[in-house]
Structures are given as structure tokens and as C-alpha cells.
N, C-alpha and C positions, 0 to 999 in steps of 0.2 A: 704080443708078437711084433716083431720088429722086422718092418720092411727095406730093402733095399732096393737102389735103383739098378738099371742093367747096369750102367759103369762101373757103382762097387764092385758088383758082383765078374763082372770080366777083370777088374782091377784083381780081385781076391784069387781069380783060376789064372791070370799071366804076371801080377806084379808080383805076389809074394811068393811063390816058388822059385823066380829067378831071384829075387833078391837072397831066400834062403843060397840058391845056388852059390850065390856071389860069396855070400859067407863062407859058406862051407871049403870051396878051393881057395879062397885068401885066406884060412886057416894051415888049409895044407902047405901053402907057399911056404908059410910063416915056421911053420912047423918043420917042415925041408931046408930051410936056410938056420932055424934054433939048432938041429939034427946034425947037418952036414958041416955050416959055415959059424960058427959058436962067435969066433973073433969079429967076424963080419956083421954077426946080427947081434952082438956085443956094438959094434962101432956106431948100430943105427938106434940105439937108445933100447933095444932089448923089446920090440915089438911085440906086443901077444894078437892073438887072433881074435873073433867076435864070438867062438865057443869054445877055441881050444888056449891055454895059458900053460906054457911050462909051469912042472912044480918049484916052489918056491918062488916065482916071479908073480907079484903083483901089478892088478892094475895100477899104472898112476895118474895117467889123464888122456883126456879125448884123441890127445894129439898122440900121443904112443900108438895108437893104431892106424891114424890116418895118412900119416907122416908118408912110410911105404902104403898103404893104401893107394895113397893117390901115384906117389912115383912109379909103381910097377903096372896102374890102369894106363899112364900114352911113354913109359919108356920101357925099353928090352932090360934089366941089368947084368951087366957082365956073370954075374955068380950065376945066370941060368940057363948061357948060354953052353951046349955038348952034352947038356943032360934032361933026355925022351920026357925022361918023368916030367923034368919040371916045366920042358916047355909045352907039354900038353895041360898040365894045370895051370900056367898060366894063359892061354890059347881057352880052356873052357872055364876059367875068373874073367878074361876081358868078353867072350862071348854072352857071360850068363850076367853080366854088369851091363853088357849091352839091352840085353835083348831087355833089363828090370827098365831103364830108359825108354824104350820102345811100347814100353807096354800099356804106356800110357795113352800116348794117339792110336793105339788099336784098338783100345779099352772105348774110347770116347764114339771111334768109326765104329765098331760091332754093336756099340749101345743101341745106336740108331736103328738098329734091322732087330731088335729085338725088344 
């Protein structure tokens, strides 16, 4: 049997669901902008998501996903502003990227009482 400390175990119930979270809407972004804006997401190197890949596009390196990764986590892009959808998936990708961040010094404070 394999013990864990409280930390894993708060790490396990708040780090890894937001983290899935984070996935999961930076799939959809990716997936909204492959759908909607083809040229667009043609011009950023053809991004795939962390579950979701158009057909026929392969992975080709770390950076194909983190490229927009990272620019759509502290900037707005023009392609998402006027459209509810997207700016609510991007509003709960920067939320649930947030809160994987956070989850750590809560993880470490709640260890303590437990």
C-alpha cells in the first residue's frame, strides 16, 4: 500500500482537475479558431490541442501547442473578440490555468490542518 502525504492528496483533489480543465478549454479555443478561422490558425503553425487534433494534422513538436498556449494565457486575440463562445472559453482556460497555479499554496496551507 502506498501512502500519501495530505499535500499529494490536496494536490490530487485541486491540481489535477484544473489542470485537466485548462486542457480541456485550450482544446476548444484551438478547435474554434481550426473551425472558424482555417487561414488564421493556418498562419499560427496549425496548433492541435492537448486531446483534441484535427484529422490529418499531426503532431510535430512541443512548441505547436504552446506557441498560442502561452499567447492566448496574458493576451486577448483579435479572432475572439464579438464572439460569447469564445470569450467565455477563453475567460474559463485563463480561470482554470489559474486556479492549476493556485492550487499549490492551498494544497501546502490545507496539508497543515490535516
Amino acid at each position: 500500500i502506498v501512502t500519501m502525504t495530505p499535500t499529494i492528496w490536496m494536490l490530487w483533489v485541486f491540481a489535477i482537475p484544473s489542470l485537466l480543465a485548462t486542457y480541456y478549454f485550450y482544446d476548444r479555443l484551438v478547435r474554434i479558431l481550426h473551425d472558424n478561422y482555417p487561414d488564421l490558425w493556418s498562419s499560427l503553425g496549425r496548433p492541435v490541442g492537448w486531446f483534441w487534433s484535427p484529422t490529418g494534422v499531426q503532431f510535430r513538436s512541443f512548441f505547436q501547442k504552446h506557441d498560442l498556449f502561452w499567447s492566448i494565457t496574458f493576451r486577448t486575440p483579435t479572432w475572439t473578440q464579438g464572439r460569447h463562445d469564445v470569450a467565455q472559453a477563453l475567460r474559463l482556460y485563463r480561470c482554470s490555468y489559474l486556479a492549476f497555479w493556485l492550487s499549490f499554496p492551498v494544497a501546502i496551507v490545507l496539508s497543515r490542518f490535516f
